[in-house]
C-alpha positions as CSV (number, residue, x, y, z in Angstrom):
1,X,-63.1,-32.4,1.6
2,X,-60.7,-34.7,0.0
3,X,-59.9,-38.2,0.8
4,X,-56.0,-36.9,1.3
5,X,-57.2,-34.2,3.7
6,X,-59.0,-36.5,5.7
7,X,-55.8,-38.8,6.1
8,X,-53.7,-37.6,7.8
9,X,-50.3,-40.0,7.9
10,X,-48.9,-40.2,11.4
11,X,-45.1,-39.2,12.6
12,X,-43.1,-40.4,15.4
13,X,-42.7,-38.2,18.6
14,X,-40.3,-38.6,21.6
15,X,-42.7,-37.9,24.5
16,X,-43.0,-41.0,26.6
17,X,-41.0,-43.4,28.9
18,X,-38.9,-42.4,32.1
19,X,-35.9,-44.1,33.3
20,X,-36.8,-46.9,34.9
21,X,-34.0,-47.3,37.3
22,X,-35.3,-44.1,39.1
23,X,-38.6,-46.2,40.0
24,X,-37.0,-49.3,40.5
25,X,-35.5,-47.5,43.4
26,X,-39.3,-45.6,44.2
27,X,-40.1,-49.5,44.2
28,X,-37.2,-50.1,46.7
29,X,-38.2,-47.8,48.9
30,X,-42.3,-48.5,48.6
31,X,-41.5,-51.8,49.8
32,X,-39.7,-51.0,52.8
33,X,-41.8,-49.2,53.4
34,X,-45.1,-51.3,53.1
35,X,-42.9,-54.2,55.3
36,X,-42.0,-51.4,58.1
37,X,-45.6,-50.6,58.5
38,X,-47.3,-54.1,58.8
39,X,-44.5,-55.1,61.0
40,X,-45.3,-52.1,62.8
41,X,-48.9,-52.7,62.7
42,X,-48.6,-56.2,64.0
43,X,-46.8,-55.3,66.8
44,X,-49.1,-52.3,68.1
45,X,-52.1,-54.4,66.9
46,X,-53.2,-51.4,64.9
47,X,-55.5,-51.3,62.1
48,X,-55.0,-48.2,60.7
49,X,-50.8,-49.4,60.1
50,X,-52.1,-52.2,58.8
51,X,-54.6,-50.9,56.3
52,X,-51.5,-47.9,55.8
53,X,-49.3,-50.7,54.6
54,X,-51.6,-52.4,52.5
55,X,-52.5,-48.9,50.6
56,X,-48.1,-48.4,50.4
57,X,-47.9,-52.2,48.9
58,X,-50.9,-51.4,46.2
59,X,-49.0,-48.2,45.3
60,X,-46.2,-50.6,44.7
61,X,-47.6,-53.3,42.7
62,X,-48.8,-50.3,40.5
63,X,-45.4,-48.6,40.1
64,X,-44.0,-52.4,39.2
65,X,-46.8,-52.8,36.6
66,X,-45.3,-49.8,34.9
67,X,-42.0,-51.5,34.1
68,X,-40.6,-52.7,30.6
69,X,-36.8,-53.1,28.6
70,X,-36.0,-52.0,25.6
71,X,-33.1,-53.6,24.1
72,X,-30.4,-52.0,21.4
73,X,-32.2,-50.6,18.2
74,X,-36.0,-51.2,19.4
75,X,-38.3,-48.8,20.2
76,X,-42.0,-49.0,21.9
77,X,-44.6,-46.9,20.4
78,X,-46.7,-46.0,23.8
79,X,-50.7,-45.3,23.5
80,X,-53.3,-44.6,25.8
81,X,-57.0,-45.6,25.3
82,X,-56.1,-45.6,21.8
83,X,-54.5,-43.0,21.1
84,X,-50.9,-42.2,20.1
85,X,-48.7,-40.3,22.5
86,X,-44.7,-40.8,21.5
87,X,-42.6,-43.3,20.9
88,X,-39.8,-44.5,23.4
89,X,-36.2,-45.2,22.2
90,X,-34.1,-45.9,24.7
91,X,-32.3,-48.3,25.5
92,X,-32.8,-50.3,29.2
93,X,-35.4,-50.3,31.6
94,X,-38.2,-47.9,30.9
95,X,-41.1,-46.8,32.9
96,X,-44.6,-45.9,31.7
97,X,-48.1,-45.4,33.6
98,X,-49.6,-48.4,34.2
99,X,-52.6,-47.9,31.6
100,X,-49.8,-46.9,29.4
101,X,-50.0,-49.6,26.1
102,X,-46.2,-50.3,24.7
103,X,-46.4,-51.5,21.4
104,X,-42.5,-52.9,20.8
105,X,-41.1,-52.5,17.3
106,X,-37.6,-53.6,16.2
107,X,-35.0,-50.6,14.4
108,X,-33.2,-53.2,12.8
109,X,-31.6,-53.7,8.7
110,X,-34.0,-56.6,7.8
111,X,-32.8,-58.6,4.8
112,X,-35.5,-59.6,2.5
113,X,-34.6,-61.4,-1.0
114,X,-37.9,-61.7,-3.0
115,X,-39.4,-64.3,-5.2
116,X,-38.8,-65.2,-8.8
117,X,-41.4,-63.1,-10.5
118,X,-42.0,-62.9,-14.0
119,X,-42.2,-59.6,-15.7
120,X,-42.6,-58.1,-19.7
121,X,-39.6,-56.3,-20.4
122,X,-39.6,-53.1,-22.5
123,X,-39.6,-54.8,-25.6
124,X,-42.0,-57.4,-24.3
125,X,-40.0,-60.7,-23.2
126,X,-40.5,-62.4,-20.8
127,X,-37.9,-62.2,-17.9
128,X,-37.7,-63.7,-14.7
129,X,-36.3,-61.0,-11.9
130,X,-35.8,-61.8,-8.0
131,X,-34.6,-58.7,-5.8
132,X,-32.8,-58.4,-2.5
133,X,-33.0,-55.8,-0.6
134,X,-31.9,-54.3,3.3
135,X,-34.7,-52.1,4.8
136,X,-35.7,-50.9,8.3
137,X,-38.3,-48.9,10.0
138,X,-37.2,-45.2,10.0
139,X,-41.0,-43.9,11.7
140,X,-42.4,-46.1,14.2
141,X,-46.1,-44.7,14.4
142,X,-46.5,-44.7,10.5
143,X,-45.3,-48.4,10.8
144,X,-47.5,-49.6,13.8
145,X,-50.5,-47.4,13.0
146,X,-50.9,-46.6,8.8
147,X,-50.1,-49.9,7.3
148,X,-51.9,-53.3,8.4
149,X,-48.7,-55.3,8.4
150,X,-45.4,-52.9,7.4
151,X,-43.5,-56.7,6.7
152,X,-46.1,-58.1,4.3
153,X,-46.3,-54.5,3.7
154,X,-42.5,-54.4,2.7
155,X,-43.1,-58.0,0.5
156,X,-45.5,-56.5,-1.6
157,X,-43.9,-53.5,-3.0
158,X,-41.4,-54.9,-3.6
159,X,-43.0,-57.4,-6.3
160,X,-44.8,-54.0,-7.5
161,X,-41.6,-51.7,-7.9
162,X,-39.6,-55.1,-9.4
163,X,-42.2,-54.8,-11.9
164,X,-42.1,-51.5,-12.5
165,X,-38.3,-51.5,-13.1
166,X,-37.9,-54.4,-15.4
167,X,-40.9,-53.2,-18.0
168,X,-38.9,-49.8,-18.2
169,X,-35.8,-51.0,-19.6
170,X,-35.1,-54.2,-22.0
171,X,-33.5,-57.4,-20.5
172,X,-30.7,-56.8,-23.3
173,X,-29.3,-54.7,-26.3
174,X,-27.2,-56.1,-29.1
175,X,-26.3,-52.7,-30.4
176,X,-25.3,-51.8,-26.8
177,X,-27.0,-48.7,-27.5
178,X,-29.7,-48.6,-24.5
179,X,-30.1,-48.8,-20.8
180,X,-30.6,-52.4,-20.0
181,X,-31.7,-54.6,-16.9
182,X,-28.2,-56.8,-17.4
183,X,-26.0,-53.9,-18.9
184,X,-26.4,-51.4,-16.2
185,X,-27.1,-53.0,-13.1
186,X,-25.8,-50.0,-11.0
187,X,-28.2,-47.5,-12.7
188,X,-31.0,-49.9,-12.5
189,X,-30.6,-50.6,-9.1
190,X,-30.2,-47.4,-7.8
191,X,-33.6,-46.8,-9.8
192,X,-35.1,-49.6,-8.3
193,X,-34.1,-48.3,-4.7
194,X,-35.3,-44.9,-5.3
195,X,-38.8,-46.5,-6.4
196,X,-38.7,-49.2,-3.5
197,X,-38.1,-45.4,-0.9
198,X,-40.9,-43.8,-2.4
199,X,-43.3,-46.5,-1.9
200,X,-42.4,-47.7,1.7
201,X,-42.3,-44.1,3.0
202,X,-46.0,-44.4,3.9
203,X,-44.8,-47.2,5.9
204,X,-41.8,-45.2,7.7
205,X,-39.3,-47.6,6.3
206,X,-36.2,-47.0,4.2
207,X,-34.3,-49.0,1.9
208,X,-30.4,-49.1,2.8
209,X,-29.7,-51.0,-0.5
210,X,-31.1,-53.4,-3.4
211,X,-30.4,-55.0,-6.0
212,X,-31.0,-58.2,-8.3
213,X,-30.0,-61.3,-7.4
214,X,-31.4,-63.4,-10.3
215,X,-32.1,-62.0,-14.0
216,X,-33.1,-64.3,-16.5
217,X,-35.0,-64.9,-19.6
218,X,-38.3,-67.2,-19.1
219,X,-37.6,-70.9,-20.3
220,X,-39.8,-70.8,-23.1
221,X,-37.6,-67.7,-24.4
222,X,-34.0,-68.5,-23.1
223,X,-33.1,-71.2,-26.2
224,X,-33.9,-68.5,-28.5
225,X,-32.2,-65.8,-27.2
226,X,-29.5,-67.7,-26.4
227,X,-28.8,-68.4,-30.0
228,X,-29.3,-64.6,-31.0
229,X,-26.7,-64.0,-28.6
230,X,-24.2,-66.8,-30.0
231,X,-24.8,-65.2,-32.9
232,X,-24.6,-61.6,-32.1
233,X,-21.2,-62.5,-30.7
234,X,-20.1,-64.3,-33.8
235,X,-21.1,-61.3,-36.0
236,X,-19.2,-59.0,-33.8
237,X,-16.2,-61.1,-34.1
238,X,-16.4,-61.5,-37.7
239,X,-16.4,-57.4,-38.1
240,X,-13.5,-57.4,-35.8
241,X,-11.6,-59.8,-37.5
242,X,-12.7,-58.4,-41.1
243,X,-11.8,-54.9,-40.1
244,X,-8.2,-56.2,-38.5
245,X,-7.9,-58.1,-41.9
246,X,-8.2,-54.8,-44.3
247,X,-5.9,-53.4,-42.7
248,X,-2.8,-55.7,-42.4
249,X,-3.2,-55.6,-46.4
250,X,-3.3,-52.0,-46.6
251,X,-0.5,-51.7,-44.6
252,X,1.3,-54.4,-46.5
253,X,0.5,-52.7,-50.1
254,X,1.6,-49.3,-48.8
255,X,5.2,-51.2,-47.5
256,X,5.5,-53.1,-50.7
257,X,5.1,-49.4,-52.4
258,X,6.9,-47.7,-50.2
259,X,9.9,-49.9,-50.7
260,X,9.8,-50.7,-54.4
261,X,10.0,-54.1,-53.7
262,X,7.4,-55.1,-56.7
263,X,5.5,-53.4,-59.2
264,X,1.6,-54.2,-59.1
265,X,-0.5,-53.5,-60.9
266,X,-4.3,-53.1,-60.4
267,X,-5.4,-56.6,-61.1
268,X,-2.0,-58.6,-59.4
269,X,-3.3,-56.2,-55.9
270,X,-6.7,-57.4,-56.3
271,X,-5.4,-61.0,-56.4
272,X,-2.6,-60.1,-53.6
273,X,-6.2,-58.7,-51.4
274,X,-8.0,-61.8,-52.1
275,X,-5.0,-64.5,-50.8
276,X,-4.3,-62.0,-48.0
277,X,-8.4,-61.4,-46.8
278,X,-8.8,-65.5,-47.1
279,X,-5.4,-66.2,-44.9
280,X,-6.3,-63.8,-42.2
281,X,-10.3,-64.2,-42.2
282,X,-10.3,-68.0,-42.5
283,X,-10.7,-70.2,-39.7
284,X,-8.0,-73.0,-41.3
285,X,-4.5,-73.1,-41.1
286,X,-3.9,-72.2,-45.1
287,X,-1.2,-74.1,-47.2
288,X,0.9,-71.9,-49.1
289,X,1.5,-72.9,-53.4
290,X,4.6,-71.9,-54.5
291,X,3.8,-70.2,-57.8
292,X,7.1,-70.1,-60.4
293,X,6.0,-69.1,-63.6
294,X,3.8,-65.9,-64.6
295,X,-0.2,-64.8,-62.9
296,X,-1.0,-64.9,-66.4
């Protein structure tokens, strides 16, 4: 038989707690009760009464040890003798038997924000990623009774799944022609959430929501890639402003044309395309020269 078939995860049922304002009345009356009958058994000098209400006030002391409070959005996973019988959700005092163990569990988001960690990305660098994420218990047994700890539970797949994540995609793509970590942080957090659900369900916990909250190249990286990215960005700009260039002057020889305002020939537009390429690509305010006499 296989190690799967012999593990067998464990699942939340609703089968245990009463109402406890019901026995806080039973309680009520036990006592009553228990102070009518020694009363009663001091004044008859009876022992029988006596011994009657001293069996009614150890009934009551039991029914009183059965008493606990759930507040909003906990639960209480109840065992007996070790073993699982349902988990109680409702809200106010609750009554169990006695030999009835409550093990209290809270229902509510929890906000965890991870620790830098450093991770290879897809092409290798080194990048530094911390993740935040919302999660809460969904299943109350699997929490209490298949993980050791479901928080440090919680604190360690996360590290694993932020690592998972940021060696699938590259920190960052010139070309803008890939999925990256710092490109498409919607896609990649919606990834990482999905990865982050299908580890913690073993746990009965849920993610609500992630995402990064620091993305960074290592220090002994970030100079260089800084500079690739200065000069990405001035590369780009130069094909912009190149492209912009080519064709103001082809729009300006097709006018000149158009309206016969000069005759060119093939060398004058070639000079004409130089001057015009050098005012509107360079980076200095030009000086314009007059020219009154012939090209030639």
């Amino acid at each position: 038989m296989s190690s799967e078939a012999l593990r067998r995860p464990s699942s939340e049922r609703a089968n245990a707690g009463s109402n406890g304002l019901l026995m806080l009345v039973v309680v009520v009356l036990l006592l009553l009760a228990a102070g009518g009958a020694v009363i009663a058994g001091l004044a008859s000098r009876s022992p029988a009464v006596l011994i009657a209400g001293g069996a009614i006030a150890i009934v009551m002391l039991f029914v009183i040890a059965g008493f606990y409070m759930l507040q909003p959005n906990e639960a209480a996973a109840i065992t007996m003798f070790g073993a699982y019988k349902g988990s109680d959700r409702t809200n106010g005092l609750r009554w169990t038997l006695p030999w009835m163990s409550k093990a209290k569990i809270s229902l509510r988001a929890n906000n965890l924000i991870s620790q830098q960690i450093k991770v290879n990305d897809l092409r290798g660098n080194p990048v530094e990623i911390a993740a935040q994420l919302v999660w809460r218990v969904t299943d109350t047994a699997q929490a209490l009774f298949d993980v050791d700890d479901y928080r440090l539970f919680v604190t360690a797949q996360v590290e694993v799944a932020v690592r998972t994540i940021g060696a699938r995609y590259p920190y960052d793509d010139f070309e803008h022609k890939e999925v990256t970590l710092r490109g498409d942080h919607e896609r990649v957090s919606g990834e990482l959430r999905a990865e982050l659900i299908n580890r913690l369900a073993v746990a009965g916990i849920t993610v609500d929501e992630c995402g990064f909250t620091h993305l960074a190249y290592a220090p002994e990286i970030a100079g260089a890639m800084l500079r690739r990215q200065q000069a990405a960005a001035v590369v780009a700009a130069r094909e912009t402003l190149v492209s912009g260039a080519v064709g103001m002057v082809e729009m300006a020889l097709a006018k000149l044309s158009e309206k016969k305002v000069v005759e060119l020939d093939e060398e004058r537009k070639a000079a004409m395309v130089s001057n015009l390429l050098v005012v509107l690509c360079g980076e200095r305010d030009t000086q314009p020269i007059v020219n009154a006499g012939s090209l030639y």
